[in-house]
N, C-alpha and C positions, 0 to 999 in steps of 0.2 A: 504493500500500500504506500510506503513512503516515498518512491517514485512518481506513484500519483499526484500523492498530496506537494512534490516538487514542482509537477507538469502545472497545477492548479495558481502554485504562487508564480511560478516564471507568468503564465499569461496575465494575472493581476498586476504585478512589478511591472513587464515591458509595457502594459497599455498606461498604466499611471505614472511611473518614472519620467515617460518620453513628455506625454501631455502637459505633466505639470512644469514642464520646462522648457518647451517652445517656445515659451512666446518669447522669452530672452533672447534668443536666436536669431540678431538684426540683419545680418545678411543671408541666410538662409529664410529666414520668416520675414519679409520683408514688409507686410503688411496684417489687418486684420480678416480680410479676405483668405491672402495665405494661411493664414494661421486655421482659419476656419477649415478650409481644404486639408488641411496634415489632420488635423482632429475626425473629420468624418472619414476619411481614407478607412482607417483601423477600423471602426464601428461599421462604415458599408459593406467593409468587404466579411467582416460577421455575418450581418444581415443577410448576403446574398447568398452565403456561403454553408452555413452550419447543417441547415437540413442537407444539402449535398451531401458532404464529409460524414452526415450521422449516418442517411443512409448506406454509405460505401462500407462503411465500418460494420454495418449489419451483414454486408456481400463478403465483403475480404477477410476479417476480424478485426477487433479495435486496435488489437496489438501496435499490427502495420501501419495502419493508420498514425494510432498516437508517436510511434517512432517517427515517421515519413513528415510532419507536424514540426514536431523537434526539430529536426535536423533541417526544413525549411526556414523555421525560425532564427535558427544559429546563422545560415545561410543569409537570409536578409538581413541580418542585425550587421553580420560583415560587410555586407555592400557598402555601406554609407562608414564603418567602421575604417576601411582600408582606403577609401577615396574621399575627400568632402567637396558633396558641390550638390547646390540646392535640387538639382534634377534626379541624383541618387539619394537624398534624402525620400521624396516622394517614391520613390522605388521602395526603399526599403518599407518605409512605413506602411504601403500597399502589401509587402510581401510578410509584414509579420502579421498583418488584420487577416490575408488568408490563411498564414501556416497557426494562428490560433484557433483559427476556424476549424482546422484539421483534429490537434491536439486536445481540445478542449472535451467539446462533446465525446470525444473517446473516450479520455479521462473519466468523466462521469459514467457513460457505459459501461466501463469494468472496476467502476466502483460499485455498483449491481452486481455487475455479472460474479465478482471476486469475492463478495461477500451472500451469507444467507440473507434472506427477507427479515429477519428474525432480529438481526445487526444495521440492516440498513440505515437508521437513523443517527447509530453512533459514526457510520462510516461516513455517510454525507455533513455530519456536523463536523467532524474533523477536515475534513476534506475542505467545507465552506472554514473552516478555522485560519488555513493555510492560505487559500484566498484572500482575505479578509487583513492580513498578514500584510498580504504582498501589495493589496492597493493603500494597507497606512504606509509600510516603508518605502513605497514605488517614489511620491514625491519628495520625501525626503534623504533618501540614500540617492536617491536620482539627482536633487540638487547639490549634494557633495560632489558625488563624480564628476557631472557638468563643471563644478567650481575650481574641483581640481585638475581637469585635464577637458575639458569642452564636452560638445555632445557626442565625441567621436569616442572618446573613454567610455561614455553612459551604452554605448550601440555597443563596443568591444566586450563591456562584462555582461550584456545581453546575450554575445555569440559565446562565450562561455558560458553562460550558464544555461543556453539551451543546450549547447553540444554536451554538456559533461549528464543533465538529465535525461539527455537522449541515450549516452553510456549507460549511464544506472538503472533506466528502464529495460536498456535490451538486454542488462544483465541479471535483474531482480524480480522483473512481470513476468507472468509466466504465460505463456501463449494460447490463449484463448478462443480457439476455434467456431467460425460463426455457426449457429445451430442451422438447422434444416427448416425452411417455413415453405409456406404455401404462396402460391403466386398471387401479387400484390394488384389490384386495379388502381385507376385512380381514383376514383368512387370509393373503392374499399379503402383509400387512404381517408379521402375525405369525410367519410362518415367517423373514422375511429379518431380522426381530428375534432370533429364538435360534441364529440361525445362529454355529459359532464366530467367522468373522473380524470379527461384530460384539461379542459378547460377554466376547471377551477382550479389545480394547481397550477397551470400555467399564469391564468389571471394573477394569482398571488404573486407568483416570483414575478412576473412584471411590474406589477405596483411597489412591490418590494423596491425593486432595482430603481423605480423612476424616484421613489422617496429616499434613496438612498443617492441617489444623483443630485438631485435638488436640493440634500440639504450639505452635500460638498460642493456643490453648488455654491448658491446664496446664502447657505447659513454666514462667511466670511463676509457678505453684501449689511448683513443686520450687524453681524459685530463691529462694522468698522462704522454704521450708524451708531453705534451705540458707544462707541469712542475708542475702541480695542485696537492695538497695534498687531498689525501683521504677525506675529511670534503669540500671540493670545488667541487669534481668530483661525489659526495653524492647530493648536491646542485644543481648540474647540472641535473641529472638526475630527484629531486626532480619538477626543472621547468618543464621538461617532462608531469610527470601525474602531476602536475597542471594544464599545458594550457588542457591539455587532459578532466579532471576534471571541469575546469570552460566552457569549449566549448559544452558539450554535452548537456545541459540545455538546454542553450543556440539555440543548432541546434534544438534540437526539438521541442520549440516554434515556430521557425521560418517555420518547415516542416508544424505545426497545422494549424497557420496562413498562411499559402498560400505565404510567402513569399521567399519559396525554396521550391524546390521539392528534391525529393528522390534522381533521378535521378543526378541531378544538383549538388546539392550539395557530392554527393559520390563523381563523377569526381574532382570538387573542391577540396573533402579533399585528395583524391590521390595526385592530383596536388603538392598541401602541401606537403604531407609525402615527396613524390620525390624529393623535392627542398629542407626539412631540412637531407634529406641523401644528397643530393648536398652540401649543408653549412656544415658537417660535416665533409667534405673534406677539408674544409678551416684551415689554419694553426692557433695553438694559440685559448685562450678563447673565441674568437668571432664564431670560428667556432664549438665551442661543444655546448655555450649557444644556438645562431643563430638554430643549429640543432637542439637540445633541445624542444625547444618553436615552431618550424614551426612542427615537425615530433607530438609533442601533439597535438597540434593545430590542424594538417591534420587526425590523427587516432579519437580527437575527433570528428569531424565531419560526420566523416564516422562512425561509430560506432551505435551512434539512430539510424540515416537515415537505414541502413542497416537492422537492426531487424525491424524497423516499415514498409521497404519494404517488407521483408518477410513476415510479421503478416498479412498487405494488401493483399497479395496475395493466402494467405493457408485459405482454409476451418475452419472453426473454429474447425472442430472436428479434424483434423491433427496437429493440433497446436503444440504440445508435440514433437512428431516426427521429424516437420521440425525445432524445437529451439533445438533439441537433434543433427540432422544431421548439423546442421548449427553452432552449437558449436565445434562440429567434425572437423569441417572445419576450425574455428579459431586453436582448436590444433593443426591442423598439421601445419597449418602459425608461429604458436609459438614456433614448436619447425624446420620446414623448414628453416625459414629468419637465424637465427642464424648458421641451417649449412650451407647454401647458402653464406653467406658473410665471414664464417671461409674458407671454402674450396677454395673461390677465394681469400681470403687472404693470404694463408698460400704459397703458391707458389710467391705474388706477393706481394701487401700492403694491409694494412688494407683500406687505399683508393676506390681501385679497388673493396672491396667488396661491400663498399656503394655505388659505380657507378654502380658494378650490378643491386644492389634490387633495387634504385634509378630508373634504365634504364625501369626494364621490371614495377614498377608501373608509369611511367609515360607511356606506353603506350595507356592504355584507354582513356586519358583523351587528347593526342595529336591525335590520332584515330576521336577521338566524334568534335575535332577542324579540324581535316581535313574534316571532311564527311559535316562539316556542313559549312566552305568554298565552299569546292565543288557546294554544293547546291545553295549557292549564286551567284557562279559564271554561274551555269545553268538556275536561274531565270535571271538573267541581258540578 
């Protein structure tokens, strides 16, 4: 597993290391425009990519796949590592959004397939642990590098650290064989795509991801209203993916042990998210930290729960495809929440935008309290 749980933080590290360090980048990033183009590259080519790659991994095994990943990763990080010129930046940056596209969803597939049903929620908390890791230290180890030797040192210990995970996985994973399925239509895909038990974990981890976007986002937007220096409004955020980071173990112990369910606990961590974009409305450091610590807290929990709900419910020989489509799904939450709360901002306050996202993820989880009111009130 601990190759996985490698694979997991290299794709957290390389997308937040690079990001949160572009914009420095005066002759390569030469504008706001540019800047916007290096940021979507990595996120589109997710987008376009995951379901492919998940499904391939069902055809070939995930093994191939997550090596084949790796070792493009390392591959692109070197391109711009060994040359610098703005044109092989965009190169690379396109070619690690696709080789994470490879790696990723695999990753998660043979954290399934490598564990029982029985484990799945410690495995995917750990796993989400590791990630969660890689996007707190991605901008900050990423800014040292940068400081100490440019972006071409930050892209160099990229191409090591994919190659040297790409060695430990083909020495540590053990080769996992795609099972035998039945021939797929595309009908038969699309029905077992609307189906609830995929749609409501998927929902979750996208909301998850948008309120976890949004508030590494803009929570830095309120602290510096609220008079916090750069090195506080860093801080703040850093509580973020910690609570996010120590919660996911956490929940997936509790999902193995019988002590929460999938179900239960997603609503839960909505609940959360909703109420630290509510506290983030509050004026002053009370309401960035408050927000902070409830919106990790509520994204960790939903986060396991959600992949081990999927993992429960897909065929094991689908597995690749639905952690590919279900990834998909996080992208567009990631890069959604944040226009979602710009657009209702930008006419009104940055307030109004966390009452949006706020509003519509507290739905489910006042919905599943009224239905179940109701019910009570129909047995009495």
């Amino acid at each position: 597993m601990w190759p996985l749980y490698a694979a997991g933080f290299t794709t957290a590290f390389g997308a937040h290391g690079i990001a949160a360090n572009l914009g420095g980048q005066g002759d390569a990033v030469s504008s706001l425009m540019v800047l916007g183009g290096l940021l979507a590259l990595y996120d589109g080519a997710e987008v376009l990519l995951k379901p492919f790659f998940g499904t391939l991994a069902d055809r070939v095994g995930a093994r191939p796949v997550l090596l084949g990943g790796l070792v493009a990763f390392a591959a692109a990080s070197a391109v711009y590592a060994l040359a610098d010129s703005p044109g092989l930046l965009w190169a690379a940056r396109l070619g690690q959004g696709a080789a994470a596209s490879a790696f990723s969803p695999s990753a998660s597939a043979l954290v399934a397939r490598l564990n029982p049903a029985a484990k799945h929620g410690r495995a995917f908390g750990s796993y989400g642990f590791y990630k969660s890791v890689g996007y707190t230290l991605g901008p900050l180890l990423g800014g040292v590098l940068v400081w100490a030797g440019g972006l071409r040192l930050l892209f160099t210990v990229l191409a090591v650290l994919g190659t040297a995970v790409a060695v430990w996985a083909a020495l540590a994973v053990p080769a996992v064989p795609p099972l035998p399925k039945a021939r797929q239509t595309v009908l038969d895909l699309a029905r077992r795509l609307v189906r609830p038990d995929f749609l409501r974990p998927t929902a979750a981890l996208a909301a998850a991801t948008a309120a976890l976007s949004v508030g590494v986002g803009f929570l830095p937007v309120s602290g510096r209203a609220a008079g916090l220096d750069p090195v506080a409004t860093g801080a703040a955020v850093s509580v973020l993916a910690a609570c996010a980071a120590v919660v996911q173990p956490r929940a997936g112990r509790a999902l193995d042990a019988g002590r929460l369910t999938a179900r239960g606990g997603i609503l839960a961590g909505l609940a959360l998210t909703a109420a630290g974009l509510g506290c983030a409305m509050l004026p002053g450091v009370p309401g960035v930290l408050s927000g902070a610590a409830l919106i990790g807290t509520g994204t960790g929990l939903i986060t396991p729960l959600g992949f081990a709900a999927l993992a429960a419910s897909t065929p094991a020989e689908r597995l690749g495809q639905t952690m590919g489509t279900a990834e998909l799904g996080r992208e567009l939450g990631d890069a959604g929440g944040p226009l979602l709360v710009a657009a209702v901002a930008t006419p009104t306050t940055l307030d109004h935008g966390y009452a949006t996202l706020a509003l519509l993820l507290a739905i489910p989880p006042t919905t599943a309290l009224l239905r179940r009111a109701a019910k009570g009130r129909g047995a009495n």
